[in-house]
N, C-alpha and C positions, 0 to 999 in steps of 0.2 A: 504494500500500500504506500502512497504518495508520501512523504515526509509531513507537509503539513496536512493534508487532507485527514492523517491519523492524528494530527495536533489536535485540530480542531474535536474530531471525534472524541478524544479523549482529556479535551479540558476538565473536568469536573475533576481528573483524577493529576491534575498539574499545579505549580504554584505560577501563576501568571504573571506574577512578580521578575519572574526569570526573564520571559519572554523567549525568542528562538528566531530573531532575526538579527542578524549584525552587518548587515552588508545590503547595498543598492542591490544588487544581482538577487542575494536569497530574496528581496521581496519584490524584483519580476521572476522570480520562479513562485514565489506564493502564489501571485496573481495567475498564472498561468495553470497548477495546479486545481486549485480552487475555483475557480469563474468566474467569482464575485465578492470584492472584497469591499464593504463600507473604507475608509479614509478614518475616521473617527468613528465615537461611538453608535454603534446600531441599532442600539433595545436588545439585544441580545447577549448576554453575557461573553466576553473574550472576541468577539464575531469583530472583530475592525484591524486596519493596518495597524493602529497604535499601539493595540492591545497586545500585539505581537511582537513590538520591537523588545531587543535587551536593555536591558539597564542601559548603558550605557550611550546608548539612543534614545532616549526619551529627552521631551525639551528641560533643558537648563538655562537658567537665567544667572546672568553674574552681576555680583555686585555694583558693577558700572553700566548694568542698564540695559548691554549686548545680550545677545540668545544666541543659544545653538539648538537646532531641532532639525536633523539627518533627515528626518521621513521626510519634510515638510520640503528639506535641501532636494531629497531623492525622488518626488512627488514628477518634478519633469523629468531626469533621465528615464524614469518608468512609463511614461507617456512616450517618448522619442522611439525608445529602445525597445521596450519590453513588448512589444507584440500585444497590447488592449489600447482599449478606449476608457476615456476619464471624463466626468462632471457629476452632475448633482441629479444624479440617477436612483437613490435611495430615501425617498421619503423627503426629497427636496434638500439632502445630503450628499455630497460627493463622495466617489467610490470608482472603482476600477472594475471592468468588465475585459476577460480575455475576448481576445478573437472568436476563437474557438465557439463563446459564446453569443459573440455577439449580433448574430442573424436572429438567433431564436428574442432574443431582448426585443432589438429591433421590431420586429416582426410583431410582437404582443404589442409592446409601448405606440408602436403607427395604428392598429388595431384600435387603442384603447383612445389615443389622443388624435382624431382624424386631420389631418393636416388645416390650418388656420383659413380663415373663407376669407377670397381676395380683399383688398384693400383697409384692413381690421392693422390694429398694430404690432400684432405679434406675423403679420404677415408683408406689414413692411421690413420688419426688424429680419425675417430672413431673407428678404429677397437684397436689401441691402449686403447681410452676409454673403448670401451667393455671386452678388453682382461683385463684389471685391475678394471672395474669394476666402481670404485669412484678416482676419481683425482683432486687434487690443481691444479689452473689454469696453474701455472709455472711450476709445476713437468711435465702437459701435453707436456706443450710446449719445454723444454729441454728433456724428453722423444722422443719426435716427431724428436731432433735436430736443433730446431730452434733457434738457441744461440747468433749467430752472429750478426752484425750490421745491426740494422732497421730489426732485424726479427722478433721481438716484436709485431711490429704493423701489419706484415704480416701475423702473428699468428693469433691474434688479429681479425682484421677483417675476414677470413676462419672460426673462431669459430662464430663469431657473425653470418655469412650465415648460418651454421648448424643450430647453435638456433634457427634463422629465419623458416629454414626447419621444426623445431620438431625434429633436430636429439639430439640435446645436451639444456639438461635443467642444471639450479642450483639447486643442491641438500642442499647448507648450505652455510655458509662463515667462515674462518678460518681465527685471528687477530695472529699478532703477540705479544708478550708477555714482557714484561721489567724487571729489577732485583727485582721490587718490585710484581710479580704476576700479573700484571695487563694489561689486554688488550688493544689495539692503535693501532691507523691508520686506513683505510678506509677496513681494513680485504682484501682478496685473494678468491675469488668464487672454490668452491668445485664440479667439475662439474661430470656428469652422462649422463644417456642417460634415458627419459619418460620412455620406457619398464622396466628398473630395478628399477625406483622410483616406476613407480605406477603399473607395470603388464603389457604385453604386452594386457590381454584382458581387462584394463582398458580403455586404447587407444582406442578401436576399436568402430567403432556405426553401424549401419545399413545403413547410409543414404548414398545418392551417393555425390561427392566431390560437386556438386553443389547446391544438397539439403542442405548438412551442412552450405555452404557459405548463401545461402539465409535466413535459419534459424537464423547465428549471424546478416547476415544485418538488418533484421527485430527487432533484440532484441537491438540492440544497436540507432536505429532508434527510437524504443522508450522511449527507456532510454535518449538520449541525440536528444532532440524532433528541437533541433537548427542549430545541424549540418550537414555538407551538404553530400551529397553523396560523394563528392569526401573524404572529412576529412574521411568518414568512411571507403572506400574504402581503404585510404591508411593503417590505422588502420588495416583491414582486410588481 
């Protein structure tokens, strides 16, 4: 059995405290193993990237104010490199979907969230994506006209429904830069659309919207052999 795939099965009988990831790589092999891994916490006991990392990767704060937080550092090369797709795919949480899995997601989430009816704003907001292609979050949203007071967060949440959709993934993350070269702050999401990342016939699978969904219940069902139907539902 898969290294973490038996983690997870076998949390209750772990101290998570340990954790069992130390390295960018082991956590695009997590992703890759597993399917679906929340970023942060899930609702589900141990079930997130964080929850997994070692001691010695978890965020620290130092006395002068700086941070260090690996996952957080590691969050793009695993988007670049590791063969998934990333945004805010879990209950309007980010999280990582392998490849592997991500036709049948697709497939349900387009199903579920019918694409935007012309001229509405979550359907300028992609067609603007598509027309350019790749966009900073904030270039999207001043692009779009959304400038004004409290329209941040209005942005904000409209993009988080897409993601939700499958309409708008992260393609990378973009830091800003200091006089000395050097990158800081929590970086700005590089967003896209699954078709231009991975292919439009990357997306696609055979199954019908309800065969896909029943296939991740049953894979996550025994991946995470504790939770309950609802937890995965919502996950789903």
């Amino acid at each position: 059995m898969n290294t973490f795939v038996e983690y997870f099965k076998n949390f209750q009988e772990r101290n998570w405290a340990e954790g069992c990831i130390h390295s960018c790589p082991e956590l695009m092999e997590c992703v890759r193993q597993v399917g679906f891994l929340p970023l942060l916490e899930s609702g589900i006991q141990g079930y997130s990237a964080e929850s997994l990392m070692a001691e010695e990767c978890r965020f620290t704060q130092f006395e002068d104010g700086t941070w260090e937080w690996p996952l957080w550092q590691w969050k793009g090369s695993v988007v670049r490199e590791g063969g998934c797709v990333y945004g805010k795919f879990f209950a309007g949480k980010a999280g990582f979907i392998s490849r592997e899995w991500w036709p049948d997601f697709y497939n349900w989430r387009r199903y579920k969230h019918p694409a935007p009816e012309e001229g509405t704003i979550e359907d300028v907001i992609l067609a603007t994506l598509r027309e350019h292609g790749s966009m900073i979050a904030r270039e999207l949203r001043a692009a779009c006209d959304f400038t004004g007071k409290n329209m941040r967060s209005r942005f904000d949440t409209i993009v988080g429904r897409l993601q939700m959709g499958a309409y708008i993934v992260t393609e990378d993350f973009v830091y800003p830069v200091d006089k000395h070269g050097r990158e800081y702050g929590f970086g700005w999401s590089q967003l896209t659309t699954p078709e231009r990342l991975l292919t439009r016939e990357a997306c696609m699978c055979d199954r019908t919207p309800e065969e896909s969904y029943q296939r991740m219940q049953e894979h996550l069902s025994r991946l995470l052999p504790v939770a309950t139907e609802k937890q995965i539902k919502r996950l789903l």
